[in-house]
Structures are given as C-alpha cells and as structure tokens.
C-alpha positions, 0 to 999 in steps of 0.5 A: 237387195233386191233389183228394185231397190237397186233402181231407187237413189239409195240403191244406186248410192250404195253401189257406187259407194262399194265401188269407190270403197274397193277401189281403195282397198285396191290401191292401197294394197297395191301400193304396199305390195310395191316387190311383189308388182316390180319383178313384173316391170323390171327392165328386159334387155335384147340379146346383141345381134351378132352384125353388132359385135364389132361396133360394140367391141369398138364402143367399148374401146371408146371409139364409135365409127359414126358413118356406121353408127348413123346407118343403124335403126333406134333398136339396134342403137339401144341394142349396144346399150342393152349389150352393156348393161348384161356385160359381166362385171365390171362393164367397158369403161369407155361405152357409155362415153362414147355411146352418149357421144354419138346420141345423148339424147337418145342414151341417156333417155334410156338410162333414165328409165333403168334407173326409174323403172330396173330392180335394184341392180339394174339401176346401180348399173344405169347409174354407172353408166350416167357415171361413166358417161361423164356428160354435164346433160345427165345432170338434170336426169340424176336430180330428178332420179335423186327426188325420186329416190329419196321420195322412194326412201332409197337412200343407197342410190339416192346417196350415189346420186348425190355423189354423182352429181357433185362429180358431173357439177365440177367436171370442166 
C-alpha cells in the first residue's frame, strides 16, 4: 500500500482492521501467559522500622497501645502488616487479632489485595491472617475472594476459603 491508497476508506478500514486484529492476539497472549505477567504484580512488603519493634513485638502478643497505635501515619499502620506477613513461619497468632482491632477496615482492606493480587503463598498467608483475625467483617471479602478464586480455577485456597467462611459464619 502505498500513501494514496492509505487516504481512501479502503485503506483507512484496513488499517483499523489490522489494529483491532493485533489488539487481540495481544490480549489473548497475555491472558494465557497469566505466570509469566504475575511475578511482576506480586506484593512487595517494607522492611519494619526499627521505632516499630516494639509495637510489633506487643501486636504479637495480642495486645496494641491504642494511644500509640492513633499517633502512627497509614504507612507505618501497614508496616506491622507488612512485618507479619515476612515473619518466619509460623507467624504470631495474636497480630492479626489485634491489628483489625485497632483498624479493621484499613487491615482487612489490605489483606483483601494479598489475597487478589500476592503469589501463591503470599495469599495462603493473607488468608491466615483473615483467619486469625476471627472478625465477622472479613466475611464479605472471604466470599468475594472465593468467586474469585473458583472463577481463577484455585481450587486449593477457594477451598480453605470455603472452610474459613464456615468457621467466621458460626463464630459467636
């Protein structure tokens, strides 16, 4: 094709035809290629500060100074989340209770994106955190995180999902 023909209707149609084609083949080869493209989104998590220590130390006992804890900035809130989700196993039981207890709304927001977005065990362990955490408001995101993972065909945590959801639902 020359630039004249590229100027006719024909010319301009063909061209947005090629483009609307290789869009496609983009797409689905980037839909196939799903592993290659998530160790690129996988969640990265900040070291903890060392001012942090020892409410992270407390956290993990069950117990949060809330004068403290208010004082802190949002980054440093989701530092203590961070700092328990690079703990060696197995993890402090009692931070995830006491860190949606001081803000469940900020934490299990959070949570919610390790499970959708982490790799593979970074959403089995923002899902024991959900766990641990044992707050009736995680049940909508555990419900919305199972769809997603059957519609993902996970069948591993869409099944501890399941099994978390039974436990929260009969939790008094």
């Amino acid at each position: 094709m020359n630039k004249q023909e590229l100027r006719t209707l024909r010319g301009q149609v063909l061209l947005m035809s090629g483009l609307f084609a290789s869009c496609i083949v983009a797409a689905i080869l980037m839909a196939s290629q799903r592993e290659f493209f998530e160790k690129f989104i996988a969640e990265k998590y900040a070291a903890l500060p060392a001012s942090l220590k020892p409410l992270a130390d407390a956290a993990a006992a069950g117990i949060i100074d809330q004068e403290t804890f208010v004082k802190l900035s949002p980054s440093q809130h989701l530092a203590l989340y961070d700092d328990w989700m690079t703990r060696p196993d197995p993890p402090p039981a009692g931070t995830p209770r006491a860190l949606v207890a001081a803000d469940p709304t900020l934490y299990l927001a959070r949570a919610e994106r390790s499970l959708v977005c982490g790799r593979a065990d970074q959403r089995m362990r923002a899902l024991t955190f959900l766990e641990l955490a044992g707050s009736k408001k995680a049940i909508p995101i555990l419900r919305k995180a199972g769809h997603w993972a059957a519609r993902r065909k996970m069948p591993e945590i869409a099944a501890r999902i399941v099994a978390t959801l039974e436990r929260l639902e009969h939790m008094p």
